[in-house]
C-alpha positions in Angstrom: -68.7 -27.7 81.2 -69.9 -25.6 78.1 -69.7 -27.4 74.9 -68.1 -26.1 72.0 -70.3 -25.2 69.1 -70.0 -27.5 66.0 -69.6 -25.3 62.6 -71.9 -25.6 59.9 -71.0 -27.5 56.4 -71.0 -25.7 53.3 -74.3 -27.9 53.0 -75.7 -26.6 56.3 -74.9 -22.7 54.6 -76.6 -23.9 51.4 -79.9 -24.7 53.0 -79.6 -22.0 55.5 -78.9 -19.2 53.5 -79.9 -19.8 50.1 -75.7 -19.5 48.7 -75.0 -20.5 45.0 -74.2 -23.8 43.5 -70.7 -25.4 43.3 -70.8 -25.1 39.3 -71.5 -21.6 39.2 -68.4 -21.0 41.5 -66.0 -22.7 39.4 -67.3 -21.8 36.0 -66.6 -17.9 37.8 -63.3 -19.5 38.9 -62.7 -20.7 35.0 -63.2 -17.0 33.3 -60.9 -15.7 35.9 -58.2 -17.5 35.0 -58.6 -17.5 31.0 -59.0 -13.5 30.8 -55.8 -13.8 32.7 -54.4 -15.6 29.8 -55.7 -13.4 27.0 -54.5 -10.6 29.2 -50.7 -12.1 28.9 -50.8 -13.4 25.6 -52.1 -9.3 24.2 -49.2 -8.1 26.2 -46.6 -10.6 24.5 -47.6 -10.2 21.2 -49.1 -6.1 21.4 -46.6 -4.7 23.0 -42.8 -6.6 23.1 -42.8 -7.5 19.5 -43.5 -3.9 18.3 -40.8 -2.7 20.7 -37.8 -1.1 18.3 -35.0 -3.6 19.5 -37.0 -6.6 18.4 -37.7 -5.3 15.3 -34.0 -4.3 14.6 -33.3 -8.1 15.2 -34.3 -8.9 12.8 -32.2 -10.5 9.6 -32.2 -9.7 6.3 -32.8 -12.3 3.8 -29.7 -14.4 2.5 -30.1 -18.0 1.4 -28.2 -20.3 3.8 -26.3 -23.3 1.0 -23.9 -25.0 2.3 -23.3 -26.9 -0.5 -21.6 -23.7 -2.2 -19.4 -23.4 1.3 -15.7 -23.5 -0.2 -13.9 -24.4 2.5 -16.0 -27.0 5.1 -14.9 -26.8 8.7 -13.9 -30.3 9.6 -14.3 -32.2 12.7 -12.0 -30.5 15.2 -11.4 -27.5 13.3 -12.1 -23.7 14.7 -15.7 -23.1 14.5 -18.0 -19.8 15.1 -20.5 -21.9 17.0 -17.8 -23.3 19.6 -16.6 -21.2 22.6 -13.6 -19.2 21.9 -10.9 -18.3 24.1 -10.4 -15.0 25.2 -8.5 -12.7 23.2 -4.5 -12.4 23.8 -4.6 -8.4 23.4 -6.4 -5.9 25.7 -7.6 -4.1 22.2 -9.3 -7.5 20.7 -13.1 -7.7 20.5 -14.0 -9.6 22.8 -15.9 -13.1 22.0 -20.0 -13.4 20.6 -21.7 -15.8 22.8 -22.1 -19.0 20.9 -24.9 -19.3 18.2 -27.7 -21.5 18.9 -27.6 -24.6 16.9 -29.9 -25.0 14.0 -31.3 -28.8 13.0 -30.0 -30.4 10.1 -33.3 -29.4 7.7 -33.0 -26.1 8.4 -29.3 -25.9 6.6 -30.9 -24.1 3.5 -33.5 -21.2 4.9 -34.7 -17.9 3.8 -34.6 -14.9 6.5 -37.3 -12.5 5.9 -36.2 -9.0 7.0 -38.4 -6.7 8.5 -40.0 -4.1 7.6 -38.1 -1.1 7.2 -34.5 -3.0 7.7 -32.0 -2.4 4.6 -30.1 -4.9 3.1 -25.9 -4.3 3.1 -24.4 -3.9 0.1 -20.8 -4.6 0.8 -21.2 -7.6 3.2 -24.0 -9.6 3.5 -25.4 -11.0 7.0 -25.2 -14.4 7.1 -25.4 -16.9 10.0 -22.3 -17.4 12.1 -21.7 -20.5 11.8 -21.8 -20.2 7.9 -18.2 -19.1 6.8 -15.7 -19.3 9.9 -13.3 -16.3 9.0 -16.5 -14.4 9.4 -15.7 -12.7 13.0 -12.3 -12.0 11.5 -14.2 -9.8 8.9 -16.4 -8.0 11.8 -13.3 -6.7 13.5 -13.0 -4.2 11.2 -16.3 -2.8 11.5 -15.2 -1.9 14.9 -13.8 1.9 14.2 -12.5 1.7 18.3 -10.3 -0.9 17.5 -7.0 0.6 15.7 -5.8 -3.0 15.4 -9.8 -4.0 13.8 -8.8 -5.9 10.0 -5.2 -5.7 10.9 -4.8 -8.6 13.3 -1.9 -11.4 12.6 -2.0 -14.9 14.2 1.8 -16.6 13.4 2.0 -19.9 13.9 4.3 -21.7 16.6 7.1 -23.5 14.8 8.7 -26.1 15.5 12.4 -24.7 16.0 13.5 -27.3 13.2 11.8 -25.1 10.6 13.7 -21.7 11.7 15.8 -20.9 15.0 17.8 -24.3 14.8 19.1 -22.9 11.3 20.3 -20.0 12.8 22.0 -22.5 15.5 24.0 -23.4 12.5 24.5 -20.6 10.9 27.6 -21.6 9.0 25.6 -24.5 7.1 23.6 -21.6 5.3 25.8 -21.3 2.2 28.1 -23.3 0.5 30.6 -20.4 0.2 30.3 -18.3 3.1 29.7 -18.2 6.3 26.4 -17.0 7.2 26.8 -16.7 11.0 27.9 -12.6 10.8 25.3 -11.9 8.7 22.9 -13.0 11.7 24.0 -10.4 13.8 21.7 -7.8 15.0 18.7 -9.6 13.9 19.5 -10.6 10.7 21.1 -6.6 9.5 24.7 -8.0 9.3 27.6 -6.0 10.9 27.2 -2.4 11.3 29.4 -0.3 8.2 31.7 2.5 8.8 32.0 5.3 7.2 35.3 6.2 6.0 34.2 7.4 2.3 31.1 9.7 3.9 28.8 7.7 2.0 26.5 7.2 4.4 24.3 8.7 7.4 25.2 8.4 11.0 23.1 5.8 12.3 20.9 2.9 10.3 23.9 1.3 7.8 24.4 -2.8 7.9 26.5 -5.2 5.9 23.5 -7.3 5.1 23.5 -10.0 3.0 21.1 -9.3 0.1 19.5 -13.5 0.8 19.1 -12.5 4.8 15.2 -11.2 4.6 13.8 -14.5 6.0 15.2 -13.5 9.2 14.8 -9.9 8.6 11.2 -10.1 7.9 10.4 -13.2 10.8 12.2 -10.6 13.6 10.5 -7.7 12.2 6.8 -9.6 12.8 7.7 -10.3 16.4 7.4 -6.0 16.5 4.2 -5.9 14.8 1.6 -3.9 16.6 -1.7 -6.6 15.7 -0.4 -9.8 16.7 -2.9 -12.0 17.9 -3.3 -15.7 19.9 -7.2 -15.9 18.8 -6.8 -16.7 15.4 -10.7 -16.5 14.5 -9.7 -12.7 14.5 -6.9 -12.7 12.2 -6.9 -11.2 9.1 -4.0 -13.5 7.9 -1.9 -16.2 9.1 2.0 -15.8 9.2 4.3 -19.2 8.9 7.6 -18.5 9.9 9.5 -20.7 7.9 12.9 -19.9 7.2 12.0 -21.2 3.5 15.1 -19.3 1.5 17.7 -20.7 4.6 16.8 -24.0 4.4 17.2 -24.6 0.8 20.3 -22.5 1.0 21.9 -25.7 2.6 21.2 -28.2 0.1 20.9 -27.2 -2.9 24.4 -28.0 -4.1 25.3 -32.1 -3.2 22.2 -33.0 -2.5 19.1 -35.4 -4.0 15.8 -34.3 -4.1 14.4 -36.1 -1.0 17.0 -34.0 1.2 16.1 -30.9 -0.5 11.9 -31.4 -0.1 12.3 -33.0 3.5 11.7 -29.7 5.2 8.9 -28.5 3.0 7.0 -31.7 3.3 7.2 -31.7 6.9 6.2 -28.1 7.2 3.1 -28.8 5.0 2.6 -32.0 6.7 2.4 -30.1 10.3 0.4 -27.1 8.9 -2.6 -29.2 7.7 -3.2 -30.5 10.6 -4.2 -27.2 12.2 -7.2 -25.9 12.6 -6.3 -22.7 11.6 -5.5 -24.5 8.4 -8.9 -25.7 7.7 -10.8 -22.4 7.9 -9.7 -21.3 4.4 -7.1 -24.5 3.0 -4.1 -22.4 3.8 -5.4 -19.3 1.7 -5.2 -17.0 4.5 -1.5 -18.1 5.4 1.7 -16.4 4.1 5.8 -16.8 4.2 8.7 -16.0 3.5 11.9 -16.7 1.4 14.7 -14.3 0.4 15.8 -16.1 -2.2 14.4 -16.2 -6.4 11.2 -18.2 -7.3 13.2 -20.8 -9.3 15.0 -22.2 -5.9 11.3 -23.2 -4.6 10.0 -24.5 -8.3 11.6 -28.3 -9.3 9.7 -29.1 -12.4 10.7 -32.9 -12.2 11.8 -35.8 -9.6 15.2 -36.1 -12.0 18.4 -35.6 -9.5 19.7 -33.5 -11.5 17.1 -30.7 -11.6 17.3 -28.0 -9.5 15.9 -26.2 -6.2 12.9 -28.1 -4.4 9.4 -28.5 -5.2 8.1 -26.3 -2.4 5.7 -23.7 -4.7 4.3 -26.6 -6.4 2.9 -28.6 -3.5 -0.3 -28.7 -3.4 -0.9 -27.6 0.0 1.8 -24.4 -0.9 -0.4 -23.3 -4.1 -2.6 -22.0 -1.6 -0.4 -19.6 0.4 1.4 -16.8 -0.5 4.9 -16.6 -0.4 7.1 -13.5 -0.3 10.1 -13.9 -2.2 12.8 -11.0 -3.6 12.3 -12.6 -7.2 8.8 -14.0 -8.7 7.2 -15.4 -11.5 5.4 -14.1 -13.9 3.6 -17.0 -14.8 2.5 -18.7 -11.0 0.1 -16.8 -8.5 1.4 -18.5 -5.5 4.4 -16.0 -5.2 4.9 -11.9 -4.8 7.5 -10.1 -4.9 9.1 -8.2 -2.3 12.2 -6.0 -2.0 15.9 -7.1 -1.4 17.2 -6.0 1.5 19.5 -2.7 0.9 22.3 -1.6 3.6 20.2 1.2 5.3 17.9 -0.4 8.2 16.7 3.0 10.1 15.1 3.4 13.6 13.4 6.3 13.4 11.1 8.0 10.7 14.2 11.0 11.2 16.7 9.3 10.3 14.3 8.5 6.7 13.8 12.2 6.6 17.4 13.4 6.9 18.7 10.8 4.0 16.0 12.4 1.8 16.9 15.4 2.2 20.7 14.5 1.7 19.9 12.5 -1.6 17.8 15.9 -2.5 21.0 18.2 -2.2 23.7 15.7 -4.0 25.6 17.2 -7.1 25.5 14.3 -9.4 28.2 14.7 -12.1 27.2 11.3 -14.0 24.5 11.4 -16.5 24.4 7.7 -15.9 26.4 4.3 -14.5 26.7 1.3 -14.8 27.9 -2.0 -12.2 28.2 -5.5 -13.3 29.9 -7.7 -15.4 29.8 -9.0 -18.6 27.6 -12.5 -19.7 29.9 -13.7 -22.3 28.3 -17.5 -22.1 24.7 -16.1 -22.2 24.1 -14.5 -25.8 20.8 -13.1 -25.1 22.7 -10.7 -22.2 22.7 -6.9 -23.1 25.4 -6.5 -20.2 28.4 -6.7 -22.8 26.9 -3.5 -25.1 25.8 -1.6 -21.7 29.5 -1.8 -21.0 30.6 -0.8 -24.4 28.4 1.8 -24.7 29.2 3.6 -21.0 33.0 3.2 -21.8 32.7 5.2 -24.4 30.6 7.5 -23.3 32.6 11.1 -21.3 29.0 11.1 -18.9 29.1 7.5 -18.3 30.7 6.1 -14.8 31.4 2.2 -14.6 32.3 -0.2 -12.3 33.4 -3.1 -13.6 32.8 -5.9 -11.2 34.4 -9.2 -13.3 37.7 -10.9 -12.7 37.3 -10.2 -8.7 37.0 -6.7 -8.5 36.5 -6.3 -4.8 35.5 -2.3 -5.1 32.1 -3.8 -7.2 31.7 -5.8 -3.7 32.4 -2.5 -1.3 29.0 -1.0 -0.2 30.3 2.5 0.1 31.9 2.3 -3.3 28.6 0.9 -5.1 26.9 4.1 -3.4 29.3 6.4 -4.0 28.9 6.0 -7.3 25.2 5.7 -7.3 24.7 9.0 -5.5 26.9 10.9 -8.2 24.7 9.9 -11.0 21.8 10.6 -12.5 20.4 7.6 -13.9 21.7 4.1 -13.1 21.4 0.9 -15.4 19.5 -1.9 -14.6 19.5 -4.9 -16.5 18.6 -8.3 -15.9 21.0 -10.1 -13.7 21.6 -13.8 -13.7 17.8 -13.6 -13.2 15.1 -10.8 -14.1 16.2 -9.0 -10.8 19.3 -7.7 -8.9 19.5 -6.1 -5.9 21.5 -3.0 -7.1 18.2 -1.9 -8.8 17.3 -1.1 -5.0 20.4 0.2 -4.0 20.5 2.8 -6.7 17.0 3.8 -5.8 17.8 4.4 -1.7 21.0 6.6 -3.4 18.4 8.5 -5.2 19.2 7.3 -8.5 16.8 6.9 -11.6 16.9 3.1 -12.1 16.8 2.1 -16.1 15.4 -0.8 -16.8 15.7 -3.1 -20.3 13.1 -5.7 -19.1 9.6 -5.8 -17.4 10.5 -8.3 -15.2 13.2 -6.9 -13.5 10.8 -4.5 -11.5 7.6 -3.6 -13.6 5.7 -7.1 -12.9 8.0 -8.6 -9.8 6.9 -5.2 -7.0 3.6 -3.8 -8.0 3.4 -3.5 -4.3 6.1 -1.2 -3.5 6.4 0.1 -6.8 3.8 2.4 -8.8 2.2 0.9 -11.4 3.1 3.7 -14.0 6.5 3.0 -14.4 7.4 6.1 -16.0 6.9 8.1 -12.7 9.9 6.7 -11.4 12.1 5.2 -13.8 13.6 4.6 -17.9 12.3 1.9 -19.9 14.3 0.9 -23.1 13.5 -2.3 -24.4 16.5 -5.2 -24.8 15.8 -5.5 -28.3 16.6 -1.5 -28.9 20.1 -2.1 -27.3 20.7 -5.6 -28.6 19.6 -5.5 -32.5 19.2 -1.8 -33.3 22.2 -0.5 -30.8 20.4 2.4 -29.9 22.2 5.0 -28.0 21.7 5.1 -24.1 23.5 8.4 -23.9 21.2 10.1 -26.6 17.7 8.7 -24.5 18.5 9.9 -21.6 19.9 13.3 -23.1 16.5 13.7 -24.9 14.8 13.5 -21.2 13.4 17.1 -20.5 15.2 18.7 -17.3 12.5 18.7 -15.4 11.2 15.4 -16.3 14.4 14.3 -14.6 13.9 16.5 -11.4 10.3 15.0 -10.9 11.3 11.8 -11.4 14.0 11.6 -9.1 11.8 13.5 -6.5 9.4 10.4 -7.0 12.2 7.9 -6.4 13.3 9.2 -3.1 9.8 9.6 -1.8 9.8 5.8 -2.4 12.6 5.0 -0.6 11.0 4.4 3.0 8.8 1.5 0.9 11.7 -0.2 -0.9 13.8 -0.3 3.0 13.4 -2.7 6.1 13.7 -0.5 9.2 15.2 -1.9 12.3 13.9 -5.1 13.6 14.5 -3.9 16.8 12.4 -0.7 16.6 9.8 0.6 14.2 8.5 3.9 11.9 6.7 5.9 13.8 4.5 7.3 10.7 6.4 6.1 7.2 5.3 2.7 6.1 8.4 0.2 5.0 9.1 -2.4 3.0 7.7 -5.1 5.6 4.4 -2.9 6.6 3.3 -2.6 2.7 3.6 -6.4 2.4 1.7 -6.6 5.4 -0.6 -4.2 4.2 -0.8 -6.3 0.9 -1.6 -9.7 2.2 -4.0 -8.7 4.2 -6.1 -6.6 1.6 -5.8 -9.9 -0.6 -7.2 -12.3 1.8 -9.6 -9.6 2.9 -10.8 -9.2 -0.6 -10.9 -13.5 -0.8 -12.7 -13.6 1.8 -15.6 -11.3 0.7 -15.6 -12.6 -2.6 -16.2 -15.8 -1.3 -18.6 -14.6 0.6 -21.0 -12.9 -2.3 -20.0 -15.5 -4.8 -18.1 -13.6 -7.3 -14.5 -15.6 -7.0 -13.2 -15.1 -10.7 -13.7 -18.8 -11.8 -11.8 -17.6 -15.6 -8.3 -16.9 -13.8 -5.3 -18.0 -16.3 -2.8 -18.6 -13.9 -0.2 -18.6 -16.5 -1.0 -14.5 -17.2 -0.4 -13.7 -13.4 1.9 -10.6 -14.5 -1.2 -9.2 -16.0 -3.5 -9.7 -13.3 -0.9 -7.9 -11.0 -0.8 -4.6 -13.2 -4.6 -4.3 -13.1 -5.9 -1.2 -11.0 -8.6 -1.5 -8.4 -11.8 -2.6 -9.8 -10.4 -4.2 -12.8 -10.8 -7.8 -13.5 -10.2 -8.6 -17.2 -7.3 -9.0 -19.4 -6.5 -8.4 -22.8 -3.4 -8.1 -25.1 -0.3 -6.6 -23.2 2.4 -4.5 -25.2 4.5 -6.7 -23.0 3.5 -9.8 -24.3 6.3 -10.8 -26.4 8.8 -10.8 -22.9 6.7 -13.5 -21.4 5.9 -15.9 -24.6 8.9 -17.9 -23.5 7.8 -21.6 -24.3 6.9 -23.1 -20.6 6.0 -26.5 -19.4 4.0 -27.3 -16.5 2.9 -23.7 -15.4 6.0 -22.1 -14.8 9.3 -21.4 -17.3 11.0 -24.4 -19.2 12.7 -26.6 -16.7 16.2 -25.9 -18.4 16.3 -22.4 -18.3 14.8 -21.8 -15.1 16.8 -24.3 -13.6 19.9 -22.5 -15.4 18.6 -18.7 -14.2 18.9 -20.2 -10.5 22.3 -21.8 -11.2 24.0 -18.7 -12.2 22.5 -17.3 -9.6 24.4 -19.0 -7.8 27.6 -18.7 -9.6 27.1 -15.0 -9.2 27.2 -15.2 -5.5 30.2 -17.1 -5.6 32.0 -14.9 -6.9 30.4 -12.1 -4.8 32.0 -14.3 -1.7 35.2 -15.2 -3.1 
């Protein structure tokens, strides 16, 4: 049996051979492995960090406070750095992957850019978690997107605060019943046309109060809605505001008539959508005048609610046909006229028609007579255009039905040249915009019936597109409405009724049920409006440059300044809003008395 061989130990080899010692081995083993090192650590920092991606990382420097943070995102409030939900439309951006969370001490850091990166001028980088409307900003910087900046998240309501007033319609005024007005979302019954006064297609009986329902249907068309509301560039409320005052506003105590506004607020602030900005991104509606909304006291027997001087309601914006001058809370927006168009055609083809009109009158006038105010020009208007042979008027006291008969009103605002407009039973009336859509060249007596109440619709040079003659020349100095208009060059009068009919699509409310194809209306300038406002917030927040000298009480000033602008000075208009005024808005008797007779006027409208 052969015996296997036993192998040698590294000791035999040692002593056999002569090999090296163990410490040499490992001290070879030892530089092995640290050249392998430096090898990976000159790769890490010699080559990636001088790639081109890594140095376009980079950030630019902005200092991180968040002590100067205006609006602080609360526990449980939308935040950057939490997940978001997908986006609702196919055209939304979609969602950044969550930023990494920074300790507590490093709150307040300086960023170092790198070499070569430039600074932006027009919106500085800062972390995401810093300002949470942020993303809502960056969706316009994507030029792919046609709905980037435009985006609208509108809250879900409660029914109580809109559809369940519709339910009961016939609560909505205390002398009419609202109910046909609600037809065809919110236009009214469709008008025939026995005089030829109107186009085809397009013309409602609407009810000049019905834009909260109007403008609420018209949103459920717009193009930009969004569910993901850390993309929206404003935030809709569809509160049928102007409808539920409307019901209580005669009969009832205070605590009936703030109910629904203190709910409303209640529910809104504890949204998260609220917290992002305190309600400054958030809008709504109300087709009535700024007085119903603006209670100066807890008496009884004051008037309206308090809704525009809630705290919470200082912060948004509300759209209403009337404003004040004096409160930045509230804009004004058109009433709603009888023509409601489909198509941009049928726009084009009522130009065109209010182009080619032989207009006999040199000017008209229809209203009635103020005989308890004794400020009102509206008696000497009538005087003067009775006894005037190029004067047409249409007396509308002591129940004159005709003054209440849409085809007659335009009838008679299509055959003239210029139409009167003085202040109703507030600043504004809606026949300044029904003499407008007939192509008519609206005269005004007073700022505040159109000059300082629709800077939005309206140009801001007023002589472009309408008359000025102030009150005072009518009422102490009696000057001649006939011999001022006379004294208007020919061709002054051509331009400027050119000027007026390409601003009818802006002073309309198309369809609810369609949209414009190209012309903006009344609702997509608002739009447009609010979201340039809370755009401009937003960035000015954002570079620290919010104007911290505001005088709320010369709003109608701010609102005439042109782009770029941000200081006042003396107004030639001045003397029409030095009305004494007590606790930011107009004296609590006459502005509770401009919304009473307000009132009175519709009565008799609907009786």
């Amino acid at each position: 049996m052969r015996r296997r061989p036993v192998l040698p130990s590294h000791h035999d080899d040692m002593e056999k051979g002569g090999g090296k010692p163990a410490s040499s081995r490992l001290c070879f083993l030892a530089t092995l492995c640290a050249m392998f090192w430096v090898l990976i650590f000159y790769f890490h920092f010699a080559v990636v960090s001088n790639e081109p991606d890594a140095s376009a990382a980079q950030t630019v420097e902005v200092r991180i406070d968040r002590a100067r943070l205006k609006f602080p995102v609360p526990d449980g409030a939308a935040r950057l750095d939490m997940p978001l939900a997908p986006p609702a439309r196919a055209s939304e951006p979609p969602p950044p992957p969550p930023p990494i969370e920074r300790p507590k001490e490093e709150e307040e850091e300086v960023v170092k850019p790198a070499a070569g990166v430039r600074q932006q001028e027009a919106l500085p980088k800062v972390l995401a978690a810093s300002y949470p409307f942020e993303r809502a900003l960056k969706t316009a910087e994507n030029k792919s997107d046609p709905c980037g900046g435009r985006y609208i998240y509108v809250h879900e309501l409660p029914s109580r605060f809109n559809e369940d007033m519709l339910r009961e319609c016939e609560k909505l005024s205390v002398w009419t019943n609202m109910c046909r007005f609600m037809s065809n979302d919110g236009l009214g019954p469709p008008l025939s046309d026995e005089e030829g006064v109107f186009s085809s297609t397009g013309w409602y009986g609407t009810n000049q109060f019905s834009v909260d329902v109007i403008f609420g249907n018209r949103m459920k068309q717009y193009e930009c809605l969004t569910k993901d509301s850390s993309i929206a560039a404003a935030v809709f409320v569809p509160f049928y505001a102007g409808f539920d005052i409307a019901r209580y506003l005669w009969g009832y105590n205070i605590s009936t008539r703030d109910a629904a506004s203190l709910d409303l607020v209640d529910w809104l602030m504890k949204k998260p959508e609220w917290n992002v900005m305190g309600g400054r991104d958030h809008f709504l509606v109300a087709g009535r005048i700024t007085w119903d909304f603006r209670r100066l006291t807890e008496q009884e027997s004051d008037w309206g609610s308090k809704l525009l001087f809630l705290p919470a309601a200082k912060n948004m914006s509300m759209l209403v046909v009337e404003s004040s001058p004096w409160n930045s809370n509230d804009f004004g927006i058109p009433y709603p006229t009888y023509f409601h168009p489909a198509k941009d055609a049928d726009v084009f083809l009522w130009q065109d028609r209010m182009r080619n009109l032989e207009r006999p009158w040199l000017f008209s006038f229809a209203g009635a007579p103020r005989p308890g105010d004794p400020m009102s020009i509206r008696g000497q208007l009538i005087d003067q255009c009775r006894s005037s042979s190029v004067c047409k008027l249409l007396e509308c006291d002591l129940g004159e039905s005709k003054c209440h008969s849409p085809s007659t009103i335009m009838k008679m605002f299509q055959s003239s040249l210029f139409c009167l407009q003085p202040q109703g039973d507030s600043y504004t009336r809606r026949s300044a915009f029904d003499s407008m859509l007939a192509g008519c060249i609206p005269v005004f007596f007073h700022p505040g019936s159109a000059y300082v109440q629709y800077t939005w619709h309206l140009p801001k040079n007023y002589t472009r597109y309408s008359v000025f003659i102030p009150e005072d020349d009518i009422r102490t100095r009696n000057a001649s409405i006939e011999e001022r208009l006379k004294s208007i060059h020919p061709d002054v009068v051509k331009n400027m009724r050119e000027e007026v009919i390409n601003l009818i699509p802006r002073v309309i409310y198309a369809d609810p049920r369609s949209k414009l194809e190209t012309l903006k209306d009344a609702f997509d300038v608002s739009i447009e409006a609010i979201i340039n406002k809370v755009t401009k917030l937003r960035r000015d927040i954002i570079a620290d440059r919010e104007d911290k000298d505001f005088i709320e009480e010369n709003s109608w000033k701010y609102s005439l300044l042109e782009d770029g602008q941000r200081t006042i000075g003396p107004h030639e208009w001045d003397p029409f809003f030095s009305k004494p005024k007590e606790k930011g808005g107009e004296s609590s008797s006459s502005s509770a008395e401009v919304a009473k007779n307000s009132w009175k006027s519709e009565q008799r409208v609907q009786n």
